[in-house]
DSSP file (Angstrom, degrees, kcal/mol; ACC not computed):
  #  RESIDUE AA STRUCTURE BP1 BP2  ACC     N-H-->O    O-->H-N    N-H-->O    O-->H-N    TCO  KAPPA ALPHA  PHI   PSI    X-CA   Y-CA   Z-CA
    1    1 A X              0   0    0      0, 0.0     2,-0.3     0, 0.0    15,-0.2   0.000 360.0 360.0 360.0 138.0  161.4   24.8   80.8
    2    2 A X        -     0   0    0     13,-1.9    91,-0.1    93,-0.1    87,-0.1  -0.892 360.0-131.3-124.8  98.9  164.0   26.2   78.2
    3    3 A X        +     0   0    0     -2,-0.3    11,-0.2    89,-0.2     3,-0.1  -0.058  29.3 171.8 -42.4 109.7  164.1   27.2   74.3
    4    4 A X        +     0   0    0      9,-2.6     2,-0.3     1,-0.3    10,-0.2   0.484  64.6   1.9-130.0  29.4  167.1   25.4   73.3
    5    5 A X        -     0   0    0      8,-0.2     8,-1.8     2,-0.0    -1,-0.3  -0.900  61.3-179.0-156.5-171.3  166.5   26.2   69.5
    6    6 A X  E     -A   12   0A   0     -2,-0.3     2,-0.6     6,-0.2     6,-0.3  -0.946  20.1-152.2-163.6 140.4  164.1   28.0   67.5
    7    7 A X  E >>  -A   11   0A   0      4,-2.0     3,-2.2    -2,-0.3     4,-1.3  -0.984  52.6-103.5-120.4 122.7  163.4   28.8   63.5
    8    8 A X  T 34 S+     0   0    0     -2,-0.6     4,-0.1     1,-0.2    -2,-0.0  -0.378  94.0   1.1 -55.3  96.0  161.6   32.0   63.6
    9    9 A X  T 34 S+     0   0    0     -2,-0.7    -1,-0.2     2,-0.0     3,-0.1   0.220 123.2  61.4  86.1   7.9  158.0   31.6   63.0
   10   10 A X  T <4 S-     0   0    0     -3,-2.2    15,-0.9     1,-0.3     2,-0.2   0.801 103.3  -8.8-120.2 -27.4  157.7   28.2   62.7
   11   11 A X  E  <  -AB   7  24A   0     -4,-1.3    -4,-2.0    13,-0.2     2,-0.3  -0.987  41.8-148.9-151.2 154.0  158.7   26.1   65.5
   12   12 A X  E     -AB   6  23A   0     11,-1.3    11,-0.9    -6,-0.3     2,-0.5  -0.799  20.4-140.5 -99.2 146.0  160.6   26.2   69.4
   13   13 A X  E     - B   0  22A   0     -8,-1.8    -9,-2.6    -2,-0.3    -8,-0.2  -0.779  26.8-161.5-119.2  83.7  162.4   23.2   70.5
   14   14 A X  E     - B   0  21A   0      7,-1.5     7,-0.6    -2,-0.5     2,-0.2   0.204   9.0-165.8 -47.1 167.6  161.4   23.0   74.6
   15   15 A X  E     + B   0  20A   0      5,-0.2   -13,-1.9   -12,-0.1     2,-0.3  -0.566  17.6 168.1-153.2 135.4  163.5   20.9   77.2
   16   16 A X  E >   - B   0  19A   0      3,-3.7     3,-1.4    -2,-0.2    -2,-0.0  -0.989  64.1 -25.9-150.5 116.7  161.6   20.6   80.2
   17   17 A X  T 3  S-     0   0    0     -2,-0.3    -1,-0.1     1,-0.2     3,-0.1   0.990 132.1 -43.7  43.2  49.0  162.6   17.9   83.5
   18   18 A X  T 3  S+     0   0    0      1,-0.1     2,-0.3    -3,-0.0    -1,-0.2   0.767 117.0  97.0  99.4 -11.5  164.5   15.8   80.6
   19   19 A X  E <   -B   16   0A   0     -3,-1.4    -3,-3.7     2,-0.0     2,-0.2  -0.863  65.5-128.0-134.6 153.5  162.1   15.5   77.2
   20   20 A X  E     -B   15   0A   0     -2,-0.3    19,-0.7    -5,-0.3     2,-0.3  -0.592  20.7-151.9 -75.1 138.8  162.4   17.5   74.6
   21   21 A X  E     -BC  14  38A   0     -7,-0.6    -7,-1.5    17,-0.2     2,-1.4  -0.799   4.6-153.0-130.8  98.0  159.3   19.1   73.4
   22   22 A X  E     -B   13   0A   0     15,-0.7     2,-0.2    -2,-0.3    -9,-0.2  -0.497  15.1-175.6 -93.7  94.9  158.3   20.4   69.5
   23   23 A X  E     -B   12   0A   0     -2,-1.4   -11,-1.3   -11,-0.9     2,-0.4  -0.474  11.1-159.0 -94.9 147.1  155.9   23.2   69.6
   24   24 A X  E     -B   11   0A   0     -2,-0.2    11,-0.7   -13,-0.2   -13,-0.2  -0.838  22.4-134.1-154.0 105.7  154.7   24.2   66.0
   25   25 A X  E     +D   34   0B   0    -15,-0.9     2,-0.3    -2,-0.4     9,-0.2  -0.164  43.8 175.5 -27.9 134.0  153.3   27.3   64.7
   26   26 A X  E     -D   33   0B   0      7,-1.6     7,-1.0    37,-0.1     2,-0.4  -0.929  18.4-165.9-154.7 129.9  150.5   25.8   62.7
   27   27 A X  E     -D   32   0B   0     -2,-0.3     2,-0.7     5,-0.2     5,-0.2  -0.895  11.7-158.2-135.0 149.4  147.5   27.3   60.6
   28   28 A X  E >  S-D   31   0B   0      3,-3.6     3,-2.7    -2,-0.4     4,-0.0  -0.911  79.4 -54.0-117.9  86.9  143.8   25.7   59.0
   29   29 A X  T 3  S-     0   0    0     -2,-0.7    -1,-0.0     1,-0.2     0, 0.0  -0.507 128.1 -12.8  69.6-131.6  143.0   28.2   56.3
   30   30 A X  T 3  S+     0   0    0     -3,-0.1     2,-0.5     2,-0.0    -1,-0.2   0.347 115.3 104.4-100.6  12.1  142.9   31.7   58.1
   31   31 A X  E <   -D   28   0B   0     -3,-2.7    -3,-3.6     2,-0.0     2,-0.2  -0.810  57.0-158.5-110.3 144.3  143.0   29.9   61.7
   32   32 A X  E     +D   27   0B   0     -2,-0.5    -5,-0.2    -5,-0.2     2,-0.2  -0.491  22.5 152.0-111.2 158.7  146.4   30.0   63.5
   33   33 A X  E     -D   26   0B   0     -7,-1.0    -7,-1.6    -2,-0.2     2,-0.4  -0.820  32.9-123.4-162.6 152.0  147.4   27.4   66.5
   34   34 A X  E     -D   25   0B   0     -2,-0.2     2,-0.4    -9,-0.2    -9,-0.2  -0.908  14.2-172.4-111.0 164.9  150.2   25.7   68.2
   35   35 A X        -     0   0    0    -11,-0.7     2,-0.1    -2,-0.4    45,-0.0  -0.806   3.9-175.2-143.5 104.1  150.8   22.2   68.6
   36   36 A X        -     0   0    0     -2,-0.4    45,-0.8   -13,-0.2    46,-0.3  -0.429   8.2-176.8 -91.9 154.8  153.6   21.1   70.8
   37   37 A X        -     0   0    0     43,-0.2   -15,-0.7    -2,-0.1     2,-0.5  -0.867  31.0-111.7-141.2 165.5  154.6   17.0   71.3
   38   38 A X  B     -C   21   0A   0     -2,-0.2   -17,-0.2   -17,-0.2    -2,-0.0  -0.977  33.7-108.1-119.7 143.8  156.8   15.6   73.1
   39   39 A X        -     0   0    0    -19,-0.7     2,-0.1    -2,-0.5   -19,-0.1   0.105  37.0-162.0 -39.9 116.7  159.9   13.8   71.3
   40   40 A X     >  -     0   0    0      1,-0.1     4,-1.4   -21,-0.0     5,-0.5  -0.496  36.2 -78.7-114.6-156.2  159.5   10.4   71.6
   41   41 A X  H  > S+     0   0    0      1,-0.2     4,-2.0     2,-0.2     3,-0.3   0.849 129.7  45.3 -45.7 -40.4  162.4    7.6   71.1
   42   42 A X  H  > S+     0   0    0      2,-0.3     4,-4.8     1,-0.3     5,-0.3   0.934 113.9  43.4 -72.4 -56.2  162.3    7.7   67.6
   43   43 A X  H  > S+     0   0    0      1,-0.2     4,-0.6     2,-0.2    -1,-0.3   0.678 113.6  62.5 -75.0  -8.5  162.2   11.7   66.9
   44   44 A X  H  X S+     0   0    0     -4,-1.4     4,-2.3    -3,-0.3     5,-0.3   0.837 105.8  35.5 -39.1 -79.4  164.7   11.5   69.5
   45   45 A X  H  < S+     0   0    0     -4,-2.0     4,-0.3    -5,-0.5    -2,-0.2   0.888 119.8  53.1 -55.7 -38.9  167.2    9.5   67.6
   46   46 A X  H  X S+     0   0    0     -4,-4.8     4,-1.4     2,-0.2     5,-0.4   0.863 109.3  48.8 -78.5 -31.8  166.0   11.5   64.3
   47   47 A X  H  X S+     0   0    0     -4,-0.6     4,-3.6    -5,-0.3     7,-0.2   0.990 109.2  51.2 -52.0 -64.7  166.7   14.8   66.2
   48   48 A X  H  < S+     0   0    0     -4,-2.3    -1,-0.2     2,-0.2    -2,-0.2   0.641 127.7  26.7 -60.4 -13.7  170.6   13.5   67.5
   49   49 A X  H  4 S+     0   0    0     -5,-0.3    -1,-0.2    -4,-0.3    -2,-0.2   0.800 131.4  38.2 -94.9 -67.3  171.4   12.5   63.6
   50   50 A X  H >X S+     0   0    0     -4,-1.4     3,-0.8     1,-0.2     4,-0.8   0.487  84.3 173.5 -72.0 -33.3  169.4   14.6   62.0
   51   51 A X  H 3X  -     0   0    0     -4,-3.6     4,-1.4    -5,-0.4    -1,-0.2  -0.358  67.0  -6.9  48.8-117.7  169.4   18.4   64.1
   52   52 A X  H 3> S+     0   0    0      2,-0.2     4,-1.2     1,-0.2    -1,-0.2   0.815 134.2  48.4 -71.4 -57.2  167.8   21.2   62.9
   53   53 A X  H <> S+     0   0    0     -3,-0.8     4,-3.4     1,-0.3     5,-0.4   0.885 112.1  48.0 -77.4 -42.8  166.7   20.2   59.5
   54   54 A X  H  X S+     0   0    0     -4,-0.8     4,-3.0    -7,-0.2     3,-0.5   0.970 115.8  43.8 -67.8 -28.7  165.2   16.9   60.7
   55   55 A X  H  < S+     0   0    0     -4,-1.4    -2,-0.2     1,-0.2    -1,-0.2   0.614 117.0  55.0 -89.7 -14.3  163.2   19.2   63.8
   56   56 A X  H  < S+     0   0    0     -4,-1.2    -1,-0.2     2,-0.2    -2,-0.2   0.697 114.5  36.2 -65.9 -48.6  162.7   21.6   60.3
   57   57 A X  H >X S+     0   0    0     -4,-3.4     4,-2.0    -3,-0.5     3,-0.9   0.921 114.5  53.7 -87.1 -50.0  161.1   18.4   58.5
   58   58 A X  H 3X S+     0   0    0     -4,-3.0     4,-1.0    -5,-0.4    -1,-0.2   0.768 109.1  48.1 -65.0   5.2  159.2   17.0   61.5
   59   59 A X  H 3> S+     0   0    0     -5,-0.2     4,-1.2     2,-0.1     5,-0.3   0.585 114.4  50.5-102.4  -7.2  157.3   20.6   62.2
   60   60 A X  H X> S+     0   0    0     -3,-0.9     4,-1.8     2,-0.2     3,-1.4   0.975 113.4  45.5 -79.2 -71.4  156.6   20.4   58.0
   61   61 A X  H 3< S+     0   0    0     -4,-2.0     4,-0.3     1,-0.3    -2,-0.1   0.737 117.8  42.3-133.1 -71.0  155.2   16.8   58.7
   62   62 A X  H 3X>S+     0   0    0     -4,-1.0     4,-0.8    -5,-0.4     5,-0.7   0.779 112.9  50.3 -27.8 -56.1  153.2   18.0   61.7
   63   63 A X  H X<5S+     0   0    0     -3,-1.4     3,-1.0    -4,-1.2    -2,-0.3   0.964 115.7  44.5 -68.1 -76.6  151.8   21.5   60.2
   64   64 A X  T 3<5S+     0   0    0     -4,-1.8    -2,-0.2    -5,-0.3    -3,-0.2   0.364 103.7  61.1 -80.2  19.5  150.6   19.7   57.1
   65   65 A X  T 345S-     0   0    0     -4,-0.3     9,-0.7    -5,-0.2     8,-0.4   0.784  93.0-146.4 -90.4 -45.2  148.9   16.5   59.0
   66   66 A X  T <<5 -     0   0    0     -3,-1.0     8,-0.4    -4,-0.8     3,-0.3   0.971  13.0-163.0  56.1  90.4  146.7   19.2   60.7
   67   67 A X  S   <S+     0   0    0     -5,-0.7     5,-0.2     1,-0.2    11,-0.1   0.795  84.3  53.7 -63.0 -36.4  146.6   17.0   64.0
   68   68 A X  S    S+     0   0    0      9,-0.1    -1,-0.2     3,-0.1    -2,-0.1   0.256  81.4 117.6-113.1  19.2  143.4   19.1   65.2
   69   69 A X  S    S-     0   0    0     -3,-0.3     3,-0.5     1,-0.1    -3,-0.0  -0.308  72.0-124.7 -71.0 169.8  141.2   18.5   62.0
   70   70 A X  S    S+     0   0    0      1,-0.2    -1,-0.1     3,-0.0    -3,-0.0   0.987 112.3  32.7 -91.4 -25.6  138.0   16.7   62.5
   71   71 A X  S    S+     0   0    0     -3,-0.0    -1,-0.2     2,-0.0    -3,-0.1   0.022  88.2 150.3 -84.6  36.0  138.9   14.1   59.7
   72   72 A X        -     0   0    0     -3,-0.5    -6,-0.1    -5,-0.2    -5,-0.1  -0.129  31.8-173.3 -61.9 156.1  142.8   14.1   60.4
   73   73 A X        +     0   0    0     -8,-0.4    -1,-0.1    -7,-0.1    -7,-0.1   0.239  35.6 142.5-112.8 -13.8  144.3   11.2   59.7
   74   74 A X    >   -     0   0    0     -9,-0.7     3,-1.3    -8,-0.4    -9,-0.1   0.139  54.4-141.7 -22.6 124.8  147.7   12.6   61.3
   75   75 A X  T 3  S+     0   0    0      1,-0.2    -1,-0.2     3,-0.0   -13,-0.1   0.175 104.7  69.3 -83.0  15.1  149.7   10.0   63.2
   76   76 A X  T 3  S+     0   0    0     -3,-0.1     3,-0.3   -10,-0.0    -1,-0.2   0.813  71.6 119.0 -99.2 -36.3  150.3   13.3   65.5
   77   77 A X  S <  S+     0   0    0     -3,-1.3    -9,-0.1     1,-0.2   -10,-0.0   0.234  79.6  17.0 -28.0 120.2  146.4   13.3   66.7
   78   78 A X  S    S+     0   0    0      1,-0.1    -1,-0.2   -11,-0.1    -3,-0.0   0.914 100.5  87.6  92.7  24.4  146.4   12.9   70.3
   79   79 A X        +     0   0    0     -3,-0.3     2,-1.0   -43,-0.1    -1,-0.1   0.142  52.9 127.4-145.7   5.5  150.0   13.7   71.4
   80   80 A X        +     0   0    0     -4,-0.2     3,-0.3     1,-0.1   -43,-0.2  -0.513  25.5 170.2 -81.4 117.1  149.4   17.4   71.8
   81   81 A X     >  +     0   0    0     -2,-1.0     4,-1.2   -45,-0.8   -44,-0.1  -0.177  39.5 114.4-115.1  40.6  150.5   18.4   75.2
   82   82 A X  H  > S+     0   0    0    -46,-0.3     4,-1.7     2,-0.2     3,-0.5   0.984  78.4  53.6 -66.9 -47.9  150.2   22.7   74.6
   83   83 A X  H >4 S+     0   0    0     -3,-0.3     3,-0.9     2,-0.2     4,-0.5   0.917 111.6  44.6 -49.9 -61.4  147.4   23.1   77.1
   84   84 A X  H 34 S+     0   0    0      1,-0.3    -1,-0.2    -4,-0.2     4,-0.2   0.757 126.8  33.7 -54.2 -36.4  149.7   21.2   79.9
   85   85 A X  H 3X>S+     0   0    0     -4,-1.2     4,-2.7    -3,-0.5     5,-0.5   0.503  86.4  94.2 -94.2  -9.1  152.6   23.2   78.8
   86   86 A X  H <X5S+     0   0    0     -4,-1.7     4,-2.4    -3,-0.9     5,-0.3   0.885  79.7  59.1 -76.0 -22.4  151.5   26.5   77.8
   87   87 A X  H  >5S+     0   0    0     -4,-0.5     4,-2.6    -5,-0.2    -1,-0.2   0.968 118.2  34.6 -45.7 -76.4  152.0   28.4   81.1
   88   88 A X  H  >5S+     0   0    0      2,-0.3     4,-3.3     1,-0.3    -2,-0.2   0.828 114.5  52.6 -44.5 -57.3  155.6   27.4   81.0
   89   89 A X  H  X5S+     0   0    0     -4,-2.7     4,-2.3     2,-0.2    -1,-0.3   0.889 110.8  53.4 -43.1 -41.0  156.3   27.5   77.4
   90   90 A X  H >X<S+     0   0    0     -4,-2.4     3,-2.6    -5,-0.5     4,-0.7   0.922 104.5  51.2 -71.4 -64.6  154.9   30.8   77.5
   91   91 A X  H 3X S+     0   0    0     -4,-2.6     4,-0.5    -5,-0.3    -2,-0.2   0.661 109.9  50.9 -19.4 -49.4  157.2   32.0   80.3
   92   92 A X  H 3X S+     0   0    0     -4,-3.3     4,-1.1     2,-0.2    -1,-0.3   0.683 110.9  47.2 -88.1   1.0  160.4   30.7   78.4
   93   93 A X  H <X S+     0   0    0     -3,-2.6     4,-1.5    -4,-2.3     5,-0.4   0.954 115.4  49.6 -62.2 -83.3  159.3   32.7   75.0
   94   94 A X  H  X S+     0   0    0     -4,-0.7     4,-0.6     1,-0.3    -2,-0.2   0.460 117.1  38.0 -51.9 -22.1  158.8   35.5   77.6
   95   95 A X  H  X S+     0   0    0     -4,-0.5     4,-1.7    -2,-0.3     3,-0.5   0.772 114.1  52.1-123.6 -92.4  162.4   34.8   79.1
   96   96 A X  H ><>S+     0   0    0     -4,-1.1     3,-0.8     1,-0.2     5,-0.8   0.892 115.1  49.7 -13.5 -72.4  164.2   34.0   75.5
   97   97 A X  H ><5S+     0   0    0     -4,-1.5     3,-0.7     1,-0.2     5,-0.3   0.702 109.6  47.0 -47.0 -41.7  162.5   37.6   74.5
   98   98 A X  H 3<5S+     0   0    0     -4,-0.6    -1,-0.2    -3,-0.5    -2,-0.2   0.804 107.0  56.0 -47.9 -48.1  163.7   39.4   77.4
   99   99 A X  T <<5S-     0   0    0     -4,-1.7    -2,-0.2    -3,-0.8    -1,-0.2   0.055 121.4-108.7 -95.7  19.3  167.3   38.0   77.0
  100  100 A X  T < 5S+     0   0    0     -3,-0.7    -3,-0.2     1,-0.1    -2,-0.1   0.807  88.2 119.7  38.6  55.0  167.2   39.5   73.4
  101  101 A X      <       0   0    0     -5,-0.8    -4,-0.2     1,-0.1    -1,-0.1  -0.026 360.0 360.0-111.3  17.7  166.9   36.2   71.3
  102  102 A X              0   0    0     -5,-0.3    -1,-0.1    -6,-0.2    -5,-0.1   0.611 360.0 360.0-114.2 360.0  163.8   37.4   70.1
């Protein structure tokens, strides 16, 4: 797994065996979490037009759906794959940071 972008304190943009992955700083009131997906065709397609600003708009989109309420309605519910990733994710933050990207 590799950071190949970043906006500083709100979201990383993963690539890991081939997907793209959008992990996003995310907070409920005073409680803090992240919640990575992985890009699927569509946010795909919207990334390659769109870049930075669209991966800008889907972490807005994301954050303020608040996937992990108990009465979300978020069309994000149920596509967070941090837990599966986090070893790794953490490793290439740890790895980025090291390589003075941080």
């Amino acid at each position: 797994m590799k950071i190949i972008d970043t906006e500083s304190g709100a979201w990383f943009l993963f690539e890991h065996e081939g997907s793209l992955y959008l992990d996003v700083n995310c907070n409920v009131r005073a409680f803090g979490y992240t919640y990575m997906i992985k890009l699927n065709e569509e946010e795909l397609n919207l990334y390659q037009s769109g870049g930075r600003a669209y991966l800008g708009e889907l972490a807005h989109d994301i954050h303020y759906s608040a996937p992990i309420a108990k009465d979300t309605k978020s069309i994000y519910q149920g596509r967070d794959v941090t837990n599966e990733l986090s070893e790794l994710s953490t490793e290439a933050v740890q790895a980025w940071r090291e390589n003075g990207n941080a």
